[in-house]
N, C-alpha and C positions, 0 to 999 in steps of 0.2 A: 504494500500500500504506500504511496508515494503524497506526501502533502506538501505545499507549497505555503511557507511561512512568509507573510509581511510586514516590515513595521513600517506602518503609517504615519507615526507619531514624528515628531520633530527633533527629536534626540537618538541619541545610541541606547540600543538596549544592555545591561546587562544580562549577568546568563539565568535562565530561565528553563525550564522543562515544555517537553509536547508529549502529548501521554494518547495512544490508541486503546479504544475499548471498542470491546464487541460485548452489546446488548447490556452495557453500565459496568463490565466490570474491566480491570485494565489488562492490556495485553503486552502494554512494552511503554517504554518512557524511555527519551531521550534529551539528551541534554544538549538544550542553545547556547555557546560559551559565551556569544553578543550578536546582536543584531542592528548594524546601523539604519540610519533614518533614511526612510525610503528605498529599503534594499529588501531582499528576497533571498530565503532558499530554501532548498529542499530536503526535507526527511522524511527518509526511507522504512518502514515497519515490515516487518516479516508476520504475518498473518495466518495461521493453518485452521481452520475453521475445524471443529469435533462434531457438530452437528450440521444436518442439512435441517433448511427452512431459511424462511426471513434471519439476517441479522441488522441489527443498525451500530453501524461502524460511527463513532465519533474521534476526530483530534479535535483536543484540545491544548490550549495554548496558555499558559503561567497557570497554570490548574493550583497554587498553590499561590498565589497571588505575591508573585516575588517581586514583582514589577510594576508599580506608581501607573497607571494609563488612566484616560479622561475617561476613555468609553472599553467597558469589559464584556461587552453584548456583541460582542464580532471576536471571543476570543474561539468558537469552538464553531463544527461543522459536523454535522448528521449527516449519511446515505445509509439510504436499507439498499444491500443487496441481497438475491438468492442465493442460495449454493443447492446445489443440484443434488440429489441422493446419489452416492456409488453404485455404478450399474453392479449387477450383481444377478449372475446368473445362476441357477440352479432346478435345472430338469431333474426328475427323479422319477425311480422304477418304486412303487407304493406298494404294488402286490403282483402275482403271476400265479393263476390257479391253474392246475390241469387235472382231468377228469378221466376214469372210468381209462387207466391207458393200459392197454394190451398190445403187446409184440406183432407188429404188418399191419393194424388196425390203424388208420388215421385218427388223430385227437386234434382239439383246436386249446390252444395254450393263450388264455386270458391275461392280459398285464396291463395293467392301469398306468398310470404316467399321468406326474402333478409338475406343473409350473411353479414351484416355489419362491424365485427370484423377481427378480422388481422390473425385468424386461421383458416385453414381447419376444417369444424365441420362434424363427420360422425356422424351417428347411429340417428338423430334426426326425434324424436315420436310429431306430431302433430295433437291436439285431438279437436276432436266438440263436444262443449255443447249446449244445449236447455235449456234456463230457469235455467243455471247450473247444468242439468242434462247430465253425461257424455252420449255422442251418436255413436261416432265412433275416431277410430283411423287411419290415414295415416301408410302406410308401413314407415319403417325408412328410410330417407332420406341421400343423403351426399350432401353437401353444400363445395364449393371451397368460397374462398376468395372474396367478390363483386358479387357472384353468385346468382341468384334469381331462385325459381322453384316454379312452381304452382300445389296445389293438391287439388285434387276433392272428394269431399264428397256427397254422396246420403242420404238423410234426408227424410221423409217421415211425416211432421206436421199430429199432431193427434187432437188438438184441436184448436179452435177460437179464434181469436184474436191476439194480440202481442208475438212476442217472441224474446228472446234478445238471438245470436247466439252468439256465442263467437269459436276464434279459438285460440286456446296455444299449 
């Protein structure tokens, strides 16, 4: 965050503080060692915002009243900006049931899939393995925000016994 400090006044200033706050409380304070009459400059804040939403950014100027001036109603400056939430993506496999499955008999393998993250997700390829061996893929899906959809897979066990299905 970049502020542009003036003194208006008729004299030199002595040194004085400029203090950034986000939403009243401070975030950094810097010290003006003087500031001549009718000159300018610039201090620099380093800003990392912890929440998204509104904040209202304020500098303020002799926050600590070190400095004698006529008028103290133009010492400080308000802007609300947003800050945007971290996109934050996370697809998930929620459940995968299968039914009634016997050796060379086709079965259809249910698997739910939730949108957990904060972004529209399109184009999403969800694949069935057997024993870790790839077996089909879902058409690509698109997923809204909190959205869940279910996709069905046809599997056809070849052999006896256990098999660990996996859906990603």
């Amino acid at each position: 965050i970049n502020a542009t400090i003036e003194n208006i006044g008729t004299k030199e200033s002595s040194s004085f503080d400029v203090v950034l706050k986000d939403n009243g409380n401070d975030v950094e304070i810097k010290q003006i060692p003087s500031l001549n009459s009718n000159k300018n400059t610039m201090v620099s804040f380093i800003w990392k915002p912890s929440t998204e939403g509104h904040h209202n950014l304020t500098v303020v100027v002799d926050n600590t009243n070190q400095i004698d001036e006529l008028d103290e109603s133009n010492n400080q400056i308000i802007k609300t900006v947003y800050v945007q939430p971290i996109p934050v993506h996370d697809v998930a496999v929620v459940s995968v049931n299968a039914q009634n499955v016997k050796m060379g008999q086709p079965i259809n393998i249910i698997a739910t899939i939730d949108n957990n993250g904060n972004q529209n997700e399109t184009n999403v390829n969800i694949s069935l393995y057997a024993n870790n061996n790839y077996i089909n893929s879902s058409s690509l899906i698109n997923l809204s925000v909190g959205e869940n959809k279910t996709v069905v897979f046809s599997y056809i066990p070849n052999t006896f016994g256990n098999v660990i299905l996996k859906v990603k």
